[in-house]
C-alpha positions in Angstrom: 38.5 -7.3 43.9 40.0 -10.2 41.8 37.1 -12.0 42.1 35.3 -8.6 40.1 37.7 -8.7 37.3 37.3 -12.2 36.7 33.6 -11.4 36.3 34.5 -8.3 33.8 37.0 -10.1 32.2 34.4 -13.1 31.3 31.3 -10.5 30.6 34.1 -9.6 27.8 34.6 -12.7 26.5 31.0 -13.5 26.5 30.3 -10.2 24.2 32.8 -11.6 21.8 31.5 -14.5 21.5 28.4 -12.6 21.1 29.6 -10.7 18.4 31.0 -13.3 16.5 28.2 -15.3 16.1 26.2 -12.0 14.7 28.4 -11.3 12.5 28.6 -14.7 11.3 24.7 -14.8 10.9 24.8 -11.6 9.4 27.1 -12.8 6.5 25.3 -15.8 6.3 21.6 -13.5 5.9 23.6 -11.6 3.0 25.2 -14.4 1.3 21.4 -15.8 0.8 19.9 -13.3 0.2 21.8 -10.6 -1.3 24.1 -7.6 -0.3 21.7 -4.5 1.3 19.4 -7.7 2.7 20.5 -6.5 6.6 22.7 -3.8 7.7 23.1 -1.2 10.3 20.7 1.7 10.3 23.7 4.1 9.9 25.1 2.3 6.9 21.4 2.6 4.6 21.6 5.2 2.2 19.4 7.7 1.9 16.4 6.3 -0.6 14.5 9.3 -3.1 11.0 9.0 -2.8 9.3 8.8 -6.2 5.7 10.5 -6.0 2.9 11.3 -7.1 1.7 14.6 -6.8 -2.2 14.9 -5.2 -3.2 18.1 -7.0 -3.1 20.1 -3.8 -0.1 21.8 -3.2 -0.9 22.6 0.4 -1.9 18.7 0.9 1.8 17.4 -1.2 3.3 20.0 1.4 1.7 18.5 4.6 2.6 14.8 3.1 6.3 16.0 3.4 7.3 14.2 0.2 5.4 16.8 -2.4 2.6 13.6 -2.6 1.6 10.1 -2.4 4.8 7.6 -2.4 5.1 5.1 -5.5 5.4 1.9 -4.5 3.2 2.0 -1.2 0.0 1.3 0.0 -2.1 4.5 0.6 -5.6 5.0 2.2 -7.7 7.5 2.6 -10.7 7.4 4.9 -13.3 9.5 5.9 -17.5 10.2 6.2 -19.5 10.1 3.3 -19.2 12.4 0.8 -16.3 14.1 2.0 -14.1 14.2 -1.5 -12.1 11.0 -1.1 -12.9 10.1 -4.7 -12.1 13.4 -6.1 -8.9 13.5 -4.2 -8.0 10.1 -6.0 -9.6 11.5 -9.3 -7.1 14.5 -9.0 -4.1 11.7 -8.2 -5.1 9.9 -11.1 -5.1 13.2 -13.5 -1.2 13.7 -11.9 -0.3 10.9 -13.0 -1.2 11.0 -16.2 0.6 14.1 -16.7 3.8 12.6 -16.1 2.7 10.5 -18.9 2.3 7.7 -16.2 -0.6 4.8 -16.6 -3.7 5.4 -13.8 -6.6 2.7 -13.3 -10.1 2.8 -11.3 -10.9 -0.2 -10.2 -14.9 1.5 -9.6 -16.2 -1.4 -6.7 -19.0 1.4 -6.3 -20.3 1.1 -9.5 -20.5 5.0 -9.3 -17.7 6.7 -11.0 -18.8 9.7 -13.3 -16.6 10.0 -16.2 -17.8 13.4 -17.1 -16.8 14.7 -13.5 -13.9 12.5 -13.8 -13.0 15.0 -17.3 -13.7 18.3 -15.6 -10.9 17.7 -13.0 -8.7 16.6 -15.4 -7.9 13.1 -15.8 -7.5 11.5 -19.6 -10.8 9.2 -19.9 -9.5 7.6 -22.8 -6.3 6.3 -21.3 -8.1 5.6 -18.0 -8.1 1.8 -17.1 -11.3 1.6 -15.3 -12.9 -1.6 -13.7 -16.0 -2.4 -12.2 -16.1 -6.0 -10.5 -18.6 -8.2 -9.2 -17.2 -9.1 -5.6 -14.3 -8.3 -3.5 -12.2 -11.5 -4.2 -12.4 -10.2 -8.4 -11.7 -6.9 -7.5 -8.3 -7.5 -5.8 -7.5 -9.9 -8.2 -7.5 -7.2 -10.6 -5.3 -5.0 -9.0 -3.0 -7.9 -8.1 -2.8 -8.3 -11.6 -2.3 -4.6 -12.3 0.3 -4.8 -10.1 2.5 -7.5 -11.6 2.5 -5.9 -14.9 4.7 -3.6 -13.9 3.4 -0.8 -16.0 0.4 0.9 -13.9 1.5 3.8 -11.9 -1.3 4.5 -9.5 -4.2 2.1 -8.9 -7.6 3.5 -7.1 -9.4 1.0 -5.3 -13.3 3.0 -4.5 -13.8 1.9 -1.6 -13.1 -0.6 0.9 -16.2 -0.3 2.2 -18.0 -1.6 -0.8 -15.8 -5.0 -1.3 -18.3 -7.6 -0.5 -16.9 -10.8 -0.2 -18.1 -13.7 -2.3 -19.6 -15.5 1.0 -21.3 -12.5 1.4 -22.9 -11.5 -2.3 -24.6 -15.5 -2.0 -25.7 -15.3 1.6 -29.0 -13.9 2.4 -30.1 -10.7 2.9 -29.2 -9.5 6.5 -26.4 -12.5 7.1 -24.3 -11.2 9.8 -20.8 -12.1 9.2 -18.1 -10.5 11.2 -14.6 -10.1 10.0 -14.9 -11.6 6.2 -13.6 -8.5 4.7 -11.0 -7.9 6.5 -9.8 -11.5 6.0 -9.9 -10.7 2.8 -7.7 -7.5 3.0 -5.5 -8.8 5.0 -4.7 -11.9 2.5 -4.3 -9.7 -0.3 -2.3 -6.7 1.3 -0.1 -9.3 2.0 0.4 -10.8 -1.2 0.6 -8.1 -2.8 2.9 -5.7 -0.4 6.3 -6.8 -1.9 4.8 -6.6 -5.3 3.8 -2.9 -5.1 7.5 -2.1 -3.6 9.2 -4.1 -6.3 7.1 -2.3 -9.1 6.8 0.8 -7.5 2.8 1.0 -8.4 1.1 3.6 -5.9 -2.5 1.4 -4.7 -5.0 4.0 -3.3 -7.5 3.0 -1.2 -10.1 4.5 -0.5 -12.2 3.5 2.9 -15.0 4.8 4.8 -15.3 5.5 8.7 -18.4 3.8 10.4 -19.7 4.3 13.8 -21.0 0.6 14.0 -19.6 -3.0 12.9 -21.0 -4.1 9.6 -23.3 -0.9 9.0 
């Protein structure tokens, strides 16, 4: 029995120890980096979600936030031809009407700026860009990005971001994985970025039933 305490009584000891040395690294994380840096789940406060509304009232209702979420990375994927670009037309045409700066970054080379007017977006005001590889195109939007002043940015589509590597190979190269290298390098540049601006980055991305085709 005494020999039962003794354990209890040092598992105790142990947990203070414990505790001390957390709360003495968790003072250390805030004095480096700032209050709010870490904290317990129960102490965050509840954060608004600035948004963006799609167009669709029954798609901002499904979202759960009344739209797409400033200062996140979106993407939308699907088939061909299912209405990914006119979704991210209509997002583009909501922002504007908060008086809020939208840019195309057209990878495609197939954005229609008279359909792009019938659903409602500003043509004039539109940034649109249409870049030679996939290295310039997410340059452009990193660039977008640190500006500070672009609400939403459409990327159309992942699908079409050829690599450099890839635009001066030959015809038919198989090369596995450069494209996502390349997302993957720039999604995590620019993640903190988009938070800290609150810019909305739309993807849009393709599903395909084999690698590379």
């Amino acid at each position: 029995m005494a020999k039962r305490k003794e354990q209890k009584k040092e598992k105790r000891e142990e947990r203070g120890k414990e505790s001390r040395h957390l709360r003495e690294a968790i003072e250390e994380i805030k004095q480096r980096f700032g209050e709010g840096a870490i904290m317990k789940l129960k102490e965050a406060r509840p954060v608004d979600v600035d948004v963006i509304p799609t167009g669709s009232i029954s798609l901002d209702k499904v979202l759960g936030v009344g739209g797409i979420p400033r200062g996140r990375v979106i993407e939308i994927y699907g088939p061909e031809s299912t209405g990914k670009s006119t979704l991210a037309l209509h997002i583009c045409a909501e922002a504007q009407k908060k008086d809020g700066v939208a840019a195309f970054v057209d990878v495609e080379h197939a954005l229609d700026p008279d359909y792009a007017k019938r659903i409602g977006v500003n043509i004039d005001d539109l940034l649109i860009s249409q870049p030679d590889s996939g290295e310039q195109a997410l340059q452009i939007v990193e660039t977008l990005v640190h500006s500070g002043e672009v609400d939403v940015i459409i990327v159309d589509s992942v699908a079409a971001l050829a690599p450099k590597a890839e635009i001066a190979g030959e015809m038919g190269d198989f090369r596995i994985g450069l494209q996502a290298r390349l997302m993957s390098s720039a999604l995590r540049k620019l993640s903190a970025a988009i938070a800290k601006t609150k810019t909305a980055v739309v993807f849009l991305n393709q599903t395909r039933m084999k690698i590379g085709v």
